[in-house]
N, C-alpha and C positions, 0 to 999 in steps of 0.2 A: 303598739309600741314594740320596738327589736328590740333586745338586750342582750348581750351576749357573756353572759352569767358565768364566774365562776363557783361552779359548785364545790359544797367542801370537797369532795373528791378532786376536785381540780390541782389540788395543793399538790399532792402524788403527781400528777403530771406535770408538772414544772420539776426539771431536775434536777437532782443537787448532788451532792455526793458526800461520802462521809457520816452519814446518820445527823443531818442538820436537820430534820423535819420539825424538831420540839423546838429548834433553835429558830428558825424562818417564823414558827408560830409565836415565839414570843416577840419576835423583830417587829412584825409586822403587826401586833395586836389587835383591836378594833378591827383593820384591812381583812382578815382571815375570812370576816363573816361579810362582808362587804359585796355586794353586788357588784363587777365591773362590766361596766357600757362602751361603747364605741365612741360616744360624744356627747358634746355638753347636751345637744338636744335630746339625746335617751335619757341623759342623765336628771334633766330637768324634769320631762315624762316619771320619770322613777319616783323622783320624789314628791311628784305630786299628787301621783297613788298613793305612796305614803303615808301623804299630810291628811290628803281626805279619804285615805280608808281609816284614820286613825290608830294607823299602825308605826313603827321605828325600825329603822335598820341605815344601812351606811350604804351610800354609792362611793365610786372610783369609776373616772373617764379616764381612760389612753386615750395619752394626748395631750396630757396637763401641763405642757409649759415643760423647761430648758431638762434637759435629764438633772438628775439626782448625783452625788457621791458616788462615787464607782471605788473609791478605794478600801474598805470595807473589807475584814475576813469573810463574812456571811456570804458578801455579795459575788464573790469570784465563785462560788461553788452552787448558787441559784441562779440559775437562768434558762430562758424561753427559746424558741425558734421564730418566734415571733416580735420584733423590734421594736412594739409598741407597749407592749410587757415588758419588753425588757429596760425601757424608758422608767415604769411603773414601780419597776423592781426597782431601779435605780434611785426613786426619790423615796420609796418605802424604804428600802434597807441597805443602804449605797455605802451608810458609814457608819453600819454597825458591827460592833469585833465580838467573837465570841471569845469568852474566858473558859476556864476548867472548872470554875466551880465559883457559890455561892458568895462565897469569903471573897475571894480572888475579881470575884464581880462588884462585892462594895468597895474594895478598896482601889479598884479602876473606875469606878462610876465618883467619887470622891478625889481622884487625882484626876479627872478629865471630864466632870460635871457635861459637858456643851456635847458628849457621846454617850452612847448606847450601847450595852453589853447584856451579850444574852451566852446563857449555857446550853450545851448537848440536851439537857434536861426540860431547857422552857423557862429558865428563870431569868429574869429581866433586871438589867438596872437603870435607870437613866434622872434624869432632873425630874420626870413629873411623877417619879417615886420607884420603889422597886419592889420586885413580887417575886414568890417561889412558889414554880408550878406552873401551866398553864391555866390562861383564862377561857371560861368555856363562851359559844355564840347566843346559848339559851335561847330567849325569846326574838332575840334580833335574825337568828339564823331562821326561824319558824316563819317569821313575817316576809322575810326576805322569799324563801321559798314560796308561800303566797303568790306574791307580787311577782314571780319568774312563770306561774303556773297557771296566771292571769292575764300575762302580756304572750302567751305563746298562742 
């Protein structure tokens, strides 16, 4: 199986500018710990090590259909060298705006419900709830790496 894996170190290499790093990790949530593949057929491979090794973790194909949102604060200040990442980046975090702070985040996540607002900090707000802080990959990222150390 080929994969071509981002590892959490990988995050650092996608650039950004401005100290968005806490910011990109909450945009992007789940995605952070996520395996990304070349194509649906890695991607399918991927998880069917998964299934029958009895383990959990997330894929992402470059490649997924029409780009994403691009008009996003987040998204002008993350981007690739790579056009298929940046397709990636585009439907993970295309239209999400960062606020200054927590407060400032519920009360945009509450006058604009249908977006997503994350701070400097990692704190998130959106429809499927809102959090302060980053979310850690725990046992998803353990498995993940597994399954990168297995296909190589």
């Amino acid at each position: 199986m080929k994969l071509v894996a981002v590892q959490a170190e990988e995050r650092e290499r996608i650039p950004g500018d401005g100290g968005r790093v806490y910011a990109f990790e909450a945009a992007a949530g789940s995605a952070v710990a996520a395996v990304v593949v070349r194509d649906v057929s890695a991607a399918r491979e991927a998880l069917n090590w998964l299934r029958t090794g009895d383990a959990a973790g997330g894929i992402l194909w470059l490649g997924g259909g029409a780009n994403g949102a691009q008009g996003g604060e987040l998204r002008r200040h993350v981007r690739s060298s790579d056009p298929r990442v940046n397709q990636l980046l585009d439907r993970l975090i295309g239209d999400v705006e960062v606020v200054e702070s927590w407060s400032t985040g519920v009360d945009a996540a509450l006058g604009e419900p249908d977006l997503v607002f994350v701070t400097r900090e990692g704190d998130r707000f959106a429809a499927d709830g809102w959090r302060v802080g980053i979310a850690g990959s725990g046992a998803t990222g353990v498995a993940l790496e597994e399954a990168l150390q297995r296909a190589e």
